[in-house]
N, C-alpha and C positions, 0 to 999 in steps of 0.2 A: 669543446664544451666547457672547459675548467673555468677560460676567463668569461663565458655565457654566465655561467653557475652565478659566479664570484657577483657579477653585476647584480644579483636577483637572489642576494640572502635576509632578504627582509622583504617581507606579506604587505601591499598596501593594504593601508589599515580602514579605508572607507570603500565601501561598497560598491560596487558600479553601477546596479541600479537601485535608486530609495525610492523613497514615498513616504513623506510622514504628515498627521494633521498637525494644525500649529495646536501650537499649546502653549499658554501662558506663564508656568513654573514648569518644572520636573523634580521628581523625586529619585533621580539615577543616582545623581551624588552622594544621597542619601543609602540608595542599596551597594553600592558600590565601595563605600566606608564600612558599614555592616560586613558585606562577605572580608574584607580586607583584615575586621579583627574578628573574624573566624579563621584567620589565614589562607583566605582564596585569594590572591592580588591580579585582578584581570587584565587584560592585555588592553592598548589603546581601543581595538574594534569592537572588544565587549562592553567597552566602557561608552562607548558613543550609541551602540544597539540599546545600552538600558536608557541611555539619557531622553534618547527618543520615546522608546516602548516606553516609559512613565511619566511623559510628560501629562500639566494636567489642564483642565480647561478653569475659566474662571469661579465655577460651580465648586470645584473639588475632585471632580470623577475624571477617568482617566479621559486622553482623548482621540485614544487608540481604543476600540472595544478589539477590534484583532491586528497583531502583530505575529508578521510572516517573516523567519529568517532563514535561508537559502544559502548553506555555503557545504565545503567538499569535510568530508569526515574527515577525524584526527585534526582538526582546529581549532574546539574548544567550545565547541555551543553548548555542553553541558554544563560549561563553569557559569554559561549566562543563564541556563534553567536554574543549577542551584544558588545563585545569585540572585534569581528572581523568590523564588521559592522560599530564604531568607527573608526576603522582604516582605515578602508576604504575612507568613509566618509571626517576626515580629515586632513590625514595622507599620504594616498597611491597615491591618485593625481585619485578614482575611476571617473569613472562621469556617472556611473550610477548602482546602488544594485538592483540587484530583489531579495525578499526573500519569499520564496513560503513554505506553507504545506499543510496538505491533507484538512485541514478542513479551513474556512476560520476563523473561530475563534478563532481559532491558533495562524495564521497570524496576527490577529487582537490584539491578547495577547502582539507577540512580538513587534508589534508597537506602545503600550503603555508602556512597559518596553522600548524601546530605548527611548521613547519622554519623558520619564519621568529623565530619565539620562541626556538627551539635557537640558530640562528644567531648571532642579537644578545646574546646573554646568554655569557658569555666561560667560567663556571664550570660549564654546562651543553655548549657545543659541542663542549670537549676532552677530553671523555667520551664521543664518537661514534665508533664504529668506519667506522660506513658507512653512505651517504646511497643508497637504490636508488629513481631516478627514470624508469627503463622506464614505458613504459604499462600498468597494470593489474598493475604489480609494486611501488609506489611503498610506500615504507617506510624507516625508522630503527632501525639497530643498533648498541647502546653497545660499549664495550670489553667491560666486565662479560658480555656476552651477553642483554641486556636490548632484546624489540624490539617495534615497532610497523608495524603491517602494514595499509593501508588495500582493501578489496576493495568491489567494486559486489553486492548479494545476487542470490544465484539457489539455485536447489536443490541447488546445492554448495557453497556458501560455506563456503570454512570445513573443509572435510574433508581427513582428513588430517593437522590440527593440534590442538595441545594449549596453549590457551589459558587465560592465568589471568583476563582480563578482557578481555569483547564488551563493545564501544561500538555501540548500533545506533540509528544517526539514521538520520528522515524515516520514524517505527516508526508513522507510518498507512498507510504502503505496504508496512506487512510482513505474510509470509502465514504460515497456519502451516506451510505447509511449509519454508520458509525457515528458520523457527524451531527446525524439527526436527532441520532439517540442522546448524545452528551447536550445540547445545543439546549437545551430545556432545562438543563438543571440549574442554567445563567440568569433566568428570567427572574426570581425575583430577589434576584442580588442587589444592592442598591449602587453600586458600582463596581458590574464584571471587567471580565476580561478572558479573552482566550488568545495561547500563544503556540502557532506552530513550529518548529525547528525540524529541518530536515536537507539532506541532500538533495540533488538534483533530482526533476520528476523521472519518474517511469516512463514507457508509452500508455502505462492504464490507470499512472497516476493522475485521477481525474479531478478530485475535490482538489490537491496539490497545483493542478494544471489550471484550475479556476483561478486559484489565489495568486496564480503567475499574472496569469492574463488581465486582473483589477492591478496590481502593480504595477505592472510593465505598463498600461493605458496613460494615455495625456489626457487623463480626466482631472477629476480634484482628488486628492485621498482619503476624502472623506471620515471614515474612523476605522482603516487601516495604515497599519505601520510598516512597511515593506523593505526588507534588506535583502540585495540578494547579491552576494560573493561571487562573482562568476568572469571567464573570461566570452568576449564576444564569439557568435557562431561559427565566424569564417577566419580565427584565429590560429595560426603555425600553434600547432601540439606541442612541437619543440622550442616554442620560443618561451625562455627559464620568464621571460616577462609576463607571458601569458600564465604560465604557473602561477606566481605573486600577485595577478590582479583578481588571481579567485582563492588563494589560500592565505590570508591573513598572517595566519602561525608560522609561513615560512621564514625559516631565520631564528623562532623563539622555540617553537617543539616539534616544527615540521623541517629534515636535513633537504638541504635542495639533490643531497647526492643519492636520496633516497628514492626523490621524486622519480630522478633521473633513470635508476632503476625498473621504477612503474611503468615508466613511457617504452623502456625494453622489453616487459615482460606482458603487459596488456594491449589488448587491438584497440584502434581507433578510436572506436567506438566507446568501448568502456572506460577508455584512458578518458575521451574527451567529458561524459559523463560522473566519472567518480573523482577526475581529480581537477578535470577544469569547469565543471558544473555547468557543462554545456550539455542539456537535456536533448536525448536521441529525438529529429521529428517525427511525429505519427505518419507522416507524408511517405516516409522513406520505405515504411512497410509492401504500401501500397495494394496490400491486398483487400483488407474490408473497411471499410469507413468506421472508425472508430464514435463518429456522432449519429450517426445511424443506426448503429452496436447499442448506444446507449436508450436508443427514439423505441425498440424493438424487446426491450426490458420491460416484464410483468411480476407482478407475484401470485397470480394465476396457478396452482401447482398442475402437475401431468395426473392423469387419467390412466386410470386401466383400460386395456390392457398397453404395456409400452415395452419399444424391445431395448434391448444393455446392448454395452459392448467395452471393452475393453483395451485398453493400450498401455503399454509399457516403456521407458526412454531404452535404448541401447544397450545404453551400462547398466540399465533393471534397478536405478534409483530411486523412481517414480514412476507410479500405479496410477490410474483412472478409470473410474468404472461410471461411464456416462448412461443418459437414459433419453429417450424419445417418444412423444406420445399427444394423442390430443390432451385438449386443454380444460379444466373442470372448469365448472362455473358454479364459483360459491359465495353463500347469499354475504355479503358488506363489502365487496371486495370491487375495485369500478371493473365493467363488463369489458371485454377483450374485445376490439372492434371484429368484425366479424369479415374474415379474407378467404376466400376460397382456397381450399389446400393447405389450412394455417395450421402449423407445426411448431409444438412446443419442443424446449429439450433442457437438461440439466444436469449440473453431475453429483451424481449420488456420492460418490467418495472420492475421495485424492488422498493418498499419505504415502510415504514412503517408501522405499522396497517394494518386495514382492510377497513376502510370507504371508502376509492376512488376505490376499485374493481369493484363494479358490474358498477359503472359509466365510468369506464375505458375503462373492456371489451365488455361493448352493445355498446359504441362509436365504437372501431373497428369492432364488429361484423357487425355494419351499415356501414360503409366505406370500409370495406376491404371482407367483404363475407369469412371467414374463413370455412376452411372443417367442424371444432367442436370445442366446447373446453372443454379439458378430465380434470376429477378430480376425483380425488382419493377419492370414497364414505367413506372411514372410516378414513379421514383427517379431521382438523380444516376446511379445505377449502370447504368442502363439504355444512356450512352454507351460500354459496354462490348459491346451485344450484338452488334452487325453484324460489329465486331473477331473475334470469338472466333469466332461463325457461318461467316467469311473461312477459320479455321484447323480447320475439320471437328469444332468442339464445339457441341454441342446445345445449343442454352440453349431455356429453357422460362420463360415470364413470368407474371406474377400481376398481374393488373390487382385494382382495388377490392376487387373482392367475395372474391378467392381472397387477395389481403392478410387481411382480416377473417375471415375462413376457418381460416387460419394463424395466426394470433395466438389465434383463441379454443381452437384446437385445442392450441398450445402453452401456452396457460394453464391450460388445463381437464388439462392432466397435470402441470400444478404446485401440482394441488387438493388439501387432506387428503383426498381421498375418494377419490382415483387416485395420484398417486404414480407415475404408469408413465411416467419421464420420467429417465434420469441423464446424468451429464458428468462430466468429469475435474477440474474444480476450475481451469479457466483463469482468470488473478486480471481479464483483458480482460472476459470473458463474467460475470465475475461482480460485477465492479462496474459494469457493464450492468445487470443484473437488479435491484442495487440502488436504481439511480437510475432506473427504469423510469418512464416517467409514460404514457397515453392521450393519445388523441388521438381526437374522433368522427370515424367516416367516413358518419354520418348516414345516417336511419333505421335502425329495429328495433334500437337498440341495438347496431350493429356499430363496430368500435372497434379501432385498431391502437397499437402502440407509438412514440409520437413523435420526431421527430429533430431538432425546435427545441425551444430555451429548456430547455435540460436542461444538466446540470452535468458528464453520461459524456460519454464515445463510445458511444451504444448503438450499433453496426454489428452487436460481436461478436453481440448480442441478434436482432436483425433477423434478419441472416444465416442465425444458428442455428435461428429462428423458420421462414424462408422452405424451408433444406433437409430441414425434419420434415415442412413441406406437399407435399416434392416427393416424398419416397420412399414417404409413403405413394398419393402419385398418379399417380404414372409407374415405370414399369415396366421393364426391360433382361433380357433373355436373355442364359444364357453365360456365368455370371457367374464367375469370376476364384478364384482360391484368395483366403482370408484374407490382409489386410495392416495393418499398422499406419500410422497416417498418424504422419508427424514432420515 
């Protein structure tokens, strides 16, 4: 492997797959010099990503409105955010950045990585009106009125404002509904932009899996700009060549001996996704149709009465308290086509551990009169029943067979041939359903959804799976006016 290595300590520096609109000038050169006397000096690949991502058309505007860049973590795409973000800032004439990721301490990274560049750089800081470091308020605003604003995404990101350029890292964990929400604040820019950077997709990375799919096409590129770092599908894991054709920084901040390590210590599958950017197929899963999953998405919410349930991972990391129920019909909202046997489901919560369950679910049990809440006797989650039993909630269990039960019930309405199964689009339940795998529970072909050696949290999945077995099997009187669960 030494002299493998040896041949492969340098990243090719152009992409394997682009896509860019022509463009008549570029202003890369220009951002590229900027970060350079902030003291960021970029690497040949970031230098080629901006030259493209700001090319411009004969008008002046850019002639990319979105610019996708696809490569393996630890290679430096944030030098190309805050290099764009630079430019922005105070170069492009923006006046106003939002820069969003999934987590807010992300966001928070890259807002101390730009302030830290403003800072040392003497011609840059005395052009700062004002530094706002509050939590979840953190941002830079010039004298000029020129600013940047870092937020964590949710389905308000972003409202409210009028942005000339989205910075959206960590864009495999973006939904579309997030998308939709930011996607408006562009409109009356007179020359936006939005730029996603991210790793390789997920299987429920969907808005990410879209942006593949318009790149990767032998269309025209239209007004995206597509880079994506990656080694091909059916490429040797070990070949140090394939490394270098998706890791750029190999050789400059990435050690190939380290790689070497990763290919030791990671399965297949996650090695070929995290570091040769070869995204897992949804195909491989093979249990639910992932475009089907999506056709079956309402925001419809559940009706009283509806029953819970429960599920736990193994190691008691991750909690889900899912719920099942028909469906309300409420007035502005488009009407649910109407399917016989049609069953809603959702999941009320996902976090962490275990300590906030039984206090969670007795609070709804007292507020909301639930049919039951079903758990799986031979689960982790099963240390919850005698608890909640103590505090006058029903719990109702599912041994083997009524697991098996449950699962085929909950499949067999996620069939083309039924369809009589919807949900609100939780991005938890949904990359569940992505990373789905079997598990035999022996004989006849009975079979539930696993909760080792998987890459989700399936809980939200379980959960949801367990409370469609309970409402259609147990029963409550008296049942309550309509409520929305939140």
């Amino acid at each position: 492997m030494t002299s493998l290595l040896a041949s492969a300590t340098r990243g090719v520096q152009r992409p394997r797959i682009e896509k860019v609109p022509p463009y008549i000038t570029t202003a890369g050169p220009e951002c590229v010099e900027l970060a350079a006397s902030a003291g960021l000096d970029l690497d040949p690949w970031q230098r080629y990503v901006l030259k493209g991502a700001l090319g411009e058309r004969a008008d002046g505007r850019w002639s990319a409105f979105e610019v996708a860049v696809i490569v393996a973590r630890q290679n430096g795409k944030g030098s190309i955010i805050e290099a764009r973000e630079l430019g922005g800032l105070y170069l492009f004439g923006s006046r106003l950045i939002l820069h969003s990721a999934h987590e807010f301490k992300t966001a928070a990274e890259g807002f101390r990585r730009i302030m830290t560049l403003i800072d040392n750089t003497d011609d840059l800081r005395k052009r700062v009106k004002k530094v706002t470091n509050s939590h979840g308020e953190e941002g830079v605003e010039l004298l000029n009125g020129a600013r940047l604003r870092f937020v964590a995404r949710s389905r308000g990101s972003g409202r409210g404002f009028s942005a000339d350029d989205l910075i959206l890292d960590e864009a495999y964990n973006l939904s579309p509904e997030s998308v939709a929400a930011m996607l408006p604040t562009l409109s009356a820019r007179p020359n936006p932009q939005i730029m996603y950077f991210s790793s390789a997709p997920l299987l429920d990375s969907l808005q990410l899996r879209a942006l593949q799919a318009r790149g990767r096409s032998a269309g025209d590129a239209k007004r995206l700009a597509y880079y994506e770092f990656s080694a091909p599908a059916d490429a040797d894991l070990d070949d140090p060549a394939a490394w270098a054709q998706a890791n750029p920084a190999l050789g400059i901040r990435l050690d190939p001996s380290f790689i070497a390590t990763e290919r030791d210590a990671m399965d297949d599958v996650s090695f070929a996704r995290e570091r040769l950017s070869i995204e897992e197929d949804p195909s491989a899963a093979g249990l639910i149709d992932m475009a089907l999953w999506a056709e079956l998405a309402t925001r419809t919410p559940l009706a009283d009465p509806v029953c819970l349930a429960i599920d736990t991972t193994p190691e008691r990391s991750s909690t889900s308290v899912g719920a099942a129920g028909a469906l309300q019909e409420v007035p502005g909202l488009r009407a649910v086509p109407r399917v016989d046997g049609l069953l809603g489901v959702d999941v009320i919560d996902n976090r962490p551990g275990t300590g906030w369950v039984v206090e969670r679910v007795a609070d709804l049990w007292k507020r909301h009169k639930p049919i039951a809440v079903v758990i799986d006797e031979k689960s982790a989650a099963a240390m919850f029943i005698q608890d909640l039993r103590n505090r006058g909630v029903r719990v109702e269990t599912a041994n083997t067979t009524g697991l098996a039960e449950a699962t085929a019930q909950f499949y067999g309405r996620t069939l083309p041939d039924a369809l009589t199964l919807r949900h609100p689009g939780h991005p938890a339940l949904t990359a569940a359903v992505a990373g789905a795998r079997k598990r035999d529970l022996g004989g006849d072909g009975a079979w539930a959804f696993t909760r080792r050696d998987v890459t989700v949290d399936v809980t939200p999945l379980i959960s949801v799976t367990l409370a469609a077995w309970g409402h259609g099997r147990f029963k409550r009187k008296g049942a309550k006016p309509m409520i929305v669960y939140a």
